[in-house]
C-alpha positions in Angstrom: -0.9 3.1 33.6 0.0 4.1 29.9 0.1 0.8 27.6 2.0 1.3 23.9 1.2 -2.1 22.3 3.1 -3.2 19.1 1.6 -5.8 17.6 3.9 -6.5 15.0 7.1 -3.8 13.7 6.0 -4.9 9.9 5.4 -1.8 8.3 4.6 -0.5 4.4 7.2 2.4 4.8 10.6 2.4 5.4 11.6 5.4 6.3 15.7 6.3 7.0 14.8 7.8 10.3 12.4 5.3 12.2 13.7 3.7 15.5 13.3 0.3 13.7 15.8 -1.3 11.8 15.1 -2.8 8.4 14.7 -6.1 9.5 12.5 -5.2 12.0 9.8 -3.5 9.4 9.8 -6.6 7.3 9.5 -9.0 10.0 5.6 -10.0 10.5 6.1 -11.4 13.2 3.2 -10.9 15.2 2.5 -10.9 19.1 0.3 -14.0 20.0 -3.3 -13.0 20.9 -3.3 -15.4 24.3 0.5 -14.0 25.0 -0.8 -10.5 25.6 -4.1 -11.5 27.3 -1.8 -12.6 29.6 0.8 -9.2 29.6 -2.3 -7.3 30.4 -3.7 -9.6 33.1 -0.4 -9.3 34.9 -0.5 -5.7 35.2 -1.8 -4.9 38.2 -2.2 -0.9 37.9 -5.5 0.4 36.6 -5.2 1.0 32.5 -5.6 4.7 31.8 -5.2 4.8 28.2 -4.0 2.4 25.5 -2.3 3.3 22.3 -2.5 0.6 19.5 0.3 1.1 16.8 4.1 -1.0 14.9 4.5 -1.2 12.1 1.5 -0.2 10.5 -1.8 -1.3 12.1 -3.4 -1.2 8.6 -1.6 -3.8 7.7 -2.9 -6.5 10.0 -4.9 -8.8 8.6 -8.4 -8.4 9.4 -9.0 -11.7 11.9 -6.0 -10.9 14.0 -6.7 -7.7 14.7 -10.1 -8.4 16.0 -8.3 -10.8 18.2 -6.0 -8.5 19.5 -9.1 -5.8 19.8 -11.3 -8.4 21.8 -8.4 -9.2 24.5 -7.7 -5.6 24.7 -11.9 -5.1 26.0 -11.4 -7.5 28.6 -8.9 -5.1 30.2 -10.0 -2.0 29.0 -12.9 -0.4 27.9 -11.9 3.0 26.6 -11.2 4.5 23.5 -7.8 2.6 22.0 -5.5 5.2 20.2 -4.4 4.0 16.4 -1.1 5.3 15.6 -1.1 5.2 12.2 0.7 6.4 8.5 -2.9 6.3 7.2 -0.9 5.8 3.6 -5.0 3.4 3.3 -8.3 4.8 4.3 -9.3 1.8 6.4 -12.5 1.1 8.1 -11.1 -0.1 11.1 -9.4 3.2 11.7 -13.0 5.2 12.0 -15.0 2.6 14.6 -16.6 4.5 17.4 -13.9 3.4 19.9 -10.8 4.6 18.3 -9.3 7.6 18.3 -6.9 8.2 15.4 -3.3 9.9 15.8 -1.0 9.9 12.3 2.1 10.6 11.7 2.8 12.9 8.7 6.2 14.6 8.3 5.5 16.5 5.1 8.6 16.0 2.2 10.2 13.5 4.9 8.0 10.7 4.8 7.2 8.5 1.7 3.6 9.0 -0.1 3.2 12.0 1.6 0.7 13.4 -1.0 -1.4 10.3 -0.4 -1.0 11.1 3.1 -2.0 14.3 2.9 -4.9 13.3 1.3 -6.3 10.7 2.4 -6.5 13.5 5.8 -8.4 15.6 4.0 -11.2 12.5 3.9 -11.0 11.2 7.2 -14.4 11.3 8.7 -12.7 11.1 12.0 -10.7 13.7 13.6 -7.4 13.7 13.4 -4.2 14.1 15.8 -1.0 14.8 13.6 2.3 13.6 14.8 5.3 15.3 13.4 8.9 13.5 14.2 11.4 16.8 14.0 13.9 14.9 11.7 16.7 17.3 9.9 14.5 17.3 6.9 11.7 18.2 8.9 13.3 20.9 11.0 14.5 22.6 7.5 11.0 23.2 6.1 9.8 26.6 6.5 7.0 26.6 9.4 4.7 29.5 8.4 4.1 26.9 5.2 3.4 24.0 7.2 1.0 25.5 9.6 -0.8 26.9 6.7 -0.9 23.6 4.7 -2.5 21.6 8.0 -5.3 24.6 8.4 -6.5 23.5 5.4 -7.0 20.0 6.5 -10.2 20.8 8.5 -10.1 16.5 10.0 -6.6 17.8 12.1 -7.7 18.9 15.9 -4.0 18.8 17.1 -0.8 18.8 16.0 2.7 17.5 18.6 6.1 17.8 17.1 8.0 14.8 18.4 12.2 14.8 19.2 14.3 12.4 17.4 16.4 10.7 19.0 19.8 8.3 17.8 19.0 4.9 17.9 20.1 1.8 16.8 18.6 1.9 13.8 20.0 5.5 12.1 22.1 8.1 13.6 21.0 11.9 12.3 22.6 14.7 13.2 20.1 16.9 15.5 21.2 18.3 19.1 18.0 18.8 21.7 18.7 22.8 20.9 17.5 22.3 17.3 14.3 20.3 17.9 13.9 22.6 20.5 14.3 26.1 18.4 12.3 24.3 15.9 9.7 24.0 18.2 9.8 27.6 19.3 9.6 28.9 15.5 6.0 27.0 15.5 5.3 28.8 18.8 6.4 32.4 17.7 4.8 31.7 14.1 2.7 34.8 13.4 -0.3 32.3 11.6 -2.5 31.2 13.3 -3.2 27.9 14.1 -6.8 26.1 13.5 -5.9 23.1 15.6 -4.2 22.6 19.0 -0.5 22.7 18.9 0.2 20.4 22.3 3.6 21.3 22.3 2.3 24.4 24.7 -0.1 22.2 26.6 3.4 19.8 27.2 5.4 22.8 28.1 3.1 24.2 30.6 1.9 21.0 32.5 5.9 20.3 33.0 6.3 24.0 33.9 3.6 23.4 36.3 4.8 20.0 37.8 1.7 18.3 36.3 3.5 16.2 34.0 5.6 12.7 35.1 9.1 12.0 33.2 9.8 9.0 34.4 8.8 6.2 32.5 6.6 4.4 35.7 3.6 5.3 34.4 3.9 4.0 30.6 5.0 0.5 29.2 5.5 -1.1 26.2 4.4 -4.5 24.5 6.1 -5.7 22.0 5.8 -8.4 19.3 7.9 -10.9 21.0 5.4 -11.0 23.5 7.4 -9.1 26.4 6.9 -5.6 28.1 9.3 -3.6 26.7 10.8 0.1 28.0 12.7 2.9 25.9 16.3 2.6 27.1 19.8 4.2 26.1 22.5 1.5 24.7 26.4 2.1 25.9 26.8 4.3 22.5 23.5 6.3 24.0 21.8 5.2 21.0 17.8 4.3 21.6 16.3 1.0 21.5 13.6 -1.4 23.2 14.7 -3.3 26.0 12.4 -5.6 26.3 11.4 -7.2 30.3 10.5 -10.9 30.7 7.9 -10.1 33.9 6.4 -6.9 36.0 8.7 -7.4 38.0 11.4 -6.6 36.0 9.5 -3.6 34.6 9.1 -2.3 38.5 12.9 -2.8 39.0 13.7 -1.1 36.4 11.3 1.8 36.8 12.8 2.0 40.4 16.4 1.9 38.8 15.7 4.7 36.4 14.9 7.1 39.3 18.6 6.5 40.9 20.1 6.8 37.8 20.0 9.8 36.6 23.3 12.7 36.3 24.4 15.2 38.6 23.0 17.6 35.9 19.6 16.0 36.5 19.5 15.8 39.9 20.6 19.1 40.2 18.2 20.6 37.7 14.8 22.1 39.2 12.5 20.8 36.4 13.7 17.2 37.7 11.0 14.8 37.8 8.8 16.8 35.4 11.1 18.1 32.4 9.7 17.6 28.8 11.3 14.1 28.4 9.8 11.2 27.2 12.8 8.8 28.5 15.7 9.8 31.2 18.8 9.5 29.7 22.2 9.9 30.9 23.1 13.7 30.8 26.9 14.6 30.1 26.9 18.3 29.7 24.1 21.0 28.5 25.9 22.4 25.2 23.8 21.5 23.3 20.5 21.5 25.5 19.2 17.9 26.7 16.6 15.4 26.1 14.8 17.2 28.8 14.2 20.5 26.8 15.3 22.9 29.4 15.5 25.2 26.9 11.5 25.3 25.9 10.9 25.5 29.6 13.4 28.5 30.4 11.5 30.4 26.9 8.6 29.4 28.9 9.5 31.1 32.1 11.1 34.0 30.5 7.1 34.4 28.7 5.1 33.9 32.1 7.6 36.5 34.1 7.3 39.3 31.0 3.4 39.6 30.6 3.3 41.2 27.8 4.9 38.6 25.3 2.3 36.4 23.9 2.5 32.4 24.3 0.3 31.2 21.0 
């Protein structure tokens, strides 16, 4: 089991194309240390990986995040992933049991020289997070590759879809996150770091990866498990769950669910999505990225084009 805790949404950067609302980042309202000791004691599934982010994890005063860190190691002794906007260079962020992803969109994102910077110091490697925004997706990707190669901290880079939510509402279809993604793949530089983009694509191409959301829950700050879900406008939000219970009912629910278009479809089960949602019609491509697996298939038929 996958755990995403949030221990607050409180965040120093408001950016117009986050999945939390305003009032959410300036709300510090924080998770109660003995509230998720118990979350994690009732989930009875092994833990296979925790990632810790909000909000901003910097931002947690110094006390309460031990807290949190010491009822996380009596359910998990691994190495906690920090998601993080790394706008500080904070100690906590470099401890021998974290591993360190930030997220860094470029020209999108406030303080992104600081950003940028503060990379180029990390003692720690670094896994870069890119949210494919409009801005984002207009930037000319020969440039950013080159600009990360310099950054010799950054082992891998993902490029993650936006999606509508309740929060903003950008106009991007799944076909332009998805030929954004390909321009990275065809880019003729070459890369110094992993782009896992390709690892995604293959492992769902090869029915190694699981797109159902049974395997992965949330935590939130309220102190309930929480699941990405699809409001009546198919605009993304938290829906948060008061027990496991509900959490397994729902996970069962999302299975028998799912469009004609979905059922139908033969990457069902293992597409590239992070969340099922409710497929109309493929004009524009879907949240499944059929269209990075067909370029996919298209590549492993024809030998002599070159997947990089």
């Amino acid at each position: 089991m996958n755990i995403s805790i949030n221990p607050t949404y409180f965040c120093n950067f408001k950016c117009d194309f986050c999945y939390l609302t305003p009032d959410q980042l300036r709300d510090q309202k924080k998770i109660e240390p003995k509230q998720l000791d118990k979350l994690l004691s009732n989930i009875p599934e092994p833990i296979d990986h925790i990632d810790l982010y909000g909000g901003e994890i910097g931002a947690l005063r110094r006390e309460y995040y031990n807290e949190i860190k010491a009822i996380i190691r009596k359910h998990y002794n691994g190495k906690i992933n920090i998601n993080t906007n790394f706008s500080m260079l904070d100690d906590r962020f470099f401890e021998d049991d974290i591993t360190l992803s930030v997220s860094y969109d470029f020209e999108a994102r406030e303080k992104h020289d600081l950003v940028y910077q503060n990379m180029m110091m990390s003692p720690k490697p670094i896994a870069v997070l890119i949210l494919a925004s409009p801005r984002v997706i207009s930037l000319n990707v020969d440039e950013m590759i080159q600009r990360l190669n310099l950054i010799k901290s950054i082992t891998s880079v993902e490029i993650k879809p936006y999606s509508i939510n309740q929060a903003n509402t950008l106009d991007l279809p799944h076909s332009d996150y998805e030929n954004f993604v390909i321009k990275w793949l065809e880019s003729p530089i070459q890369k110094n770091f992993e782009f896992i983009n390709l690892y995604n694509i293959e492992d769902s191409y090869n029915k190694r990866y699981n797109a159902f959301s049974d395997d992965h829950v949330y935590i939130t700050p309220n102190g309930k498990y929480g699941v990405l879900d699809f409001d009546k406008d198919d605009k993304e939000y938290f829906l948060e769950l008061n027990s496991w219970a509900n959490y397994q009912q729902w996970a069962w629910q999302e299975k028998r669910t799912l469009s004609d278009i979905c059922n139908n479809c033969k990457y069902v089960g293992h597409c590239l999505t992070e969340h099922y949602r409710y497929v109309k019609d493929l004009d524009n491509s879907c949240n499944g990225y059929i269209n990075l697996l067909e370029w996919y298939d298209e590549r492993v038929e024809d030998k002599t084009k070159v997947i990089s």
